[in-house]
C-alpha positions, 0 to 999 in steps of 0.5 A: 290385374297387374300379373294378368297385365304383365303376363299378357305383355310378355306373351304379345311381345313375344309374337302374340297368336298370330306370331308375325306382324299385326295391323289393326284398325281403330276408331273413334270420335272427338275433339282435337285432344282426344286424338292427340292423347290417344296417338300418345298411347298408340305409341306407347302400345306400338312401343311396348308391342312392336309386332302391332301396328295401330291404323288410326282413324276419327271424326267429329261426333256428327259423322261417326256414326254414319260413317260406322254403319257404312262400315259395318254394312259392308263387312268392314268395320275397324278392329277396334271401335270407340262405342257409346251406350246408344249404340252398343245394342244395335251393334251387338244384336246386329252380330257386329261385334267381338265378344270380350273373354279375355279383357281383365274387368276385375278391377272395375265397379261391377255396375260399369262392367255390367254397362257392356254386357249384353245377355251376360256376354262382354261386348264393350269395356268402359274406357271413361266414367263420367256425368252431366255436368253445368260447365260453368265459364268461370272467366265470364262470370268475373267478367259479368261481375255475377257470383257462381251459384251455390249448385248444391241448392239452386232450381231451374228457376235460379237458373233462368236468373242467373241466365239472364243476368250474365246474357245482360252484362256480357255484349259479345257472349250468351248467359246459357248455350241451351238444352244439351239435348236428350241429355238435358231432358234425361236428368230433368225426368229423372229428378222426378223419378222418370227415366227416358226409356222404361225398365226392359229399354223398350219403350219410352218411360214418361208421358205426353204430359211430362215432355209437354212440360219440359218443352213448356220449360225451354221455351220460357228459357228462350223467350226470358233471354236465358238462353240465345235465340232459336237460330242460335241455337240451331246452329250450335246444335251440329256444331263441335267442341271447338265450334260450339258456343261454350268453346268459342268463349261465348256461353257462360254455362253449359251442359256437357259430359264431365269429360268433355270441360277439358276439351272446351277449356283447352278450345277457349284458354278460359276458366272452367268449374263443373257444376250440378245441375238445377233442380225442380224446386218441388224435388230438390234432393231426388238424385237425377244423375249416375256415373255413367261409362263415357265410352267403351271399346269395343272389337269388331266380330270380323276381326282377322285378329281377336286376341290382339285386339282385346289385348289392345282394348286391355291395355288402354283400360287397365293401363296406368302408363295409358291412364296416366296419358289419358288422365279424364278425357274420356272420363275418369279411369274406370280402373281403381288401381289405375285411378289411384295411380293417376289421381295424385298427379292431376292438376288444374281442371283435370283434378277439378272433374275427378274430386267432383264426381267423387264428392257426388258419391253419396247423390247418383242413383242407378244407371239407367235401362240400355237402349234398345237396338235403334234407341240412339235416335232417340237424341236426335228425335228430342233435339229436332223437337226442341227446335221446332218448339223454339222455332214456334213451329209447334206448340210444346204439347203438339212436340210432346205428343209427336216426340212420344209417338215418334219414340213409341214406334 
């Protein structure tokens, strides 16, 4: 990979396919410190590449996509585009995207490059690895006076008490912040087995009775005071990193994607620990999570230049100038080479992420099925019916029966 690396840098130093100026356009979304550690690698590429002009753009999760559909509606979609799984069908089926023949995957796990593929062709590369995580606000237990569960051992029924008893002892924050959407939902029927969507990615993989009982699941959170109240809970729902409650200093736990703890402990100057998930208390081992590709890059079909574009997408992948500046952010650098470079140098919370998701080596199980073309509704669908089960607008079966029937269309 490092030849492969060195070579194509000469060559694109040298004036690359185009042999004169190159302008691309690159999205993506996030918080405040995605965007200043990926202009630090713009930079460094413009620096390395002085033929090659990154224009950068982004937004907060909320937008993007609106306003990536907008793009690709009109012919007009950036060069190079941050994508996430729920959304790499729709894009590639819809002839939006650049198939990837040149970027280097061979030092990458095969399952995380399969990630990208669709129908044998490459039209993502996994930029980050990660897992859902409990973020735990290690400054507010101490505050609470309340001890870390032990997450190798500890339900959903321990995680109700410890809720509870930190929303207790903690005036100005919450014991929880809430469900983390489908995510939530996702790890909760995996550890029975189930997943979201069945094995072809096209239709939903549970039943009426299993959302039922989630749902049955939240609310008793709520009403217990594990969780704040369905208003606040609304609201935290379109809020961002830094306007969240956990980034704001006011959620003791929280779920989240592991990369993203950095950006909620930089928002909040507090102490943060990953933790596992609970679990049912009837299947206390079955493995409910699996490294997951945070995000991809992914090029544009309409690109006016595809060689320059995967070189780019190359170089932030495979990189350890790149990793070294990204260090988990997005995730943990899905290049072995790359990983062993920057592991050494982690420190803090940065090094925290990285030796968890090693240590749950032996705990993940397999990825599951991509989404079909349309399935990234699907979070909204589970977070609009968590809000009307906690706003009592319906009951937890009436939401199971609607979300299931939503999702089967």
């Amino acid at each position: 990979m490092g030849t492969v690396l060195s070579l194509a840098l000469v060559s694109c130093g040298e004036g690359g396919a185009d042999d004169g100026d190159v302008s691309l356009s690159f999205t993506w979304w996030g918080p405040d410190a995605r965007h200043e550690l990926t202009q630090e690698v713009i930079d460094l590429y413009e620096e390395e590449n002085p033929h090659v002009s990154i224009e950068p753009s982004f937004r907060e999760w909320g937008g993007y996509w609106d306003a990536l559909a907008t793009q690709a509606a009109g012919g007009d979609l950036p060069d190079i585009v941050q994508m996430d799984s729920g959304y790499l069908r729709t894009y590639a089926d819809q002839g939006s995207l650049l198939e990837l023949e040149t970027v280097d995957t061979s030092r990458h796990d095969e399952s995380v490059v399969r990630n990208g593929m669709i129908d044998d062709e490459l039209f993502a590369v996994t930029i980050g690895i990660n897992a859902t995580v409990m973020a735990a606000n290690v400054t507010l237990f101490d505050e609470a006076d309340v001890d870390l569960p032990d997450d190798t051992t500890w339900t959903w029924e321990d995680y109700a008490e410890v809720s509870s008893e930190l929303d207790d002892a903690l005036p100005d924050s919450h014991g929880a912040e809430g469900p983390f959407g489908i995510a939530t939902l996702e790890m909760w029927l995996r550890q029975q087995g189930k997943e979201i969507r069945s094995p072809d990615g096209d239709d939903v993989g549970f039943t009426v009775e299993d959302a039922a009982r989630y749902f049955e699941l939240q609310l008793e959170l709520m009403q217990q005071g594990a969780y704040p109240g369905a208003d606040v809970i609304s609201e935290n729902q379109s809020a961002g990193h830094e306007q969240s409650l956990a980034g704001q200093g006011r959620a003791a736990l929280s779920t989240w994607s592991s990369n993203e703890l950095l950006a909620i402990a930089t928002a909040t100057g507090d102490e943060f620990t990953p933790l596992r998930l609970p679990r049912q208390s009837e299947s206390p081992s079955r493995p409910d999570t699996y490294y997951k590709s945070s995000m991809y890059l992914s090029g544009s079909a309409g690109t006016e230049h595809p060689e320059e574009v995967q070189h780019f997408i190359d170089f932030f992948a495979n990189s350890t100038a790149a990793g070294e500046i990204l260090r988990t952010e997005r995730g943990v650098p899905p290049n072995a080479d790359v990983l062993d470079a920057v592991l050494p140098g982690l420190t803090g919370l940065d090094a925290d992420i990285a030796e968890f998701l090693r240590g749950m080596e032996g705990e993940v199980g397999d990825p599951p099925p991509l989404p079909p073309s349309g399935g990234a509704d699907f979070g909204q669908i589970v977070q609009r019916y968590e809000l009307e089960v906690f706003f009592e607008r319906l009951s937890p079966r009436q939401a199971a029966e609607s979300m299931v029937e939503e999702m089967s269309v």
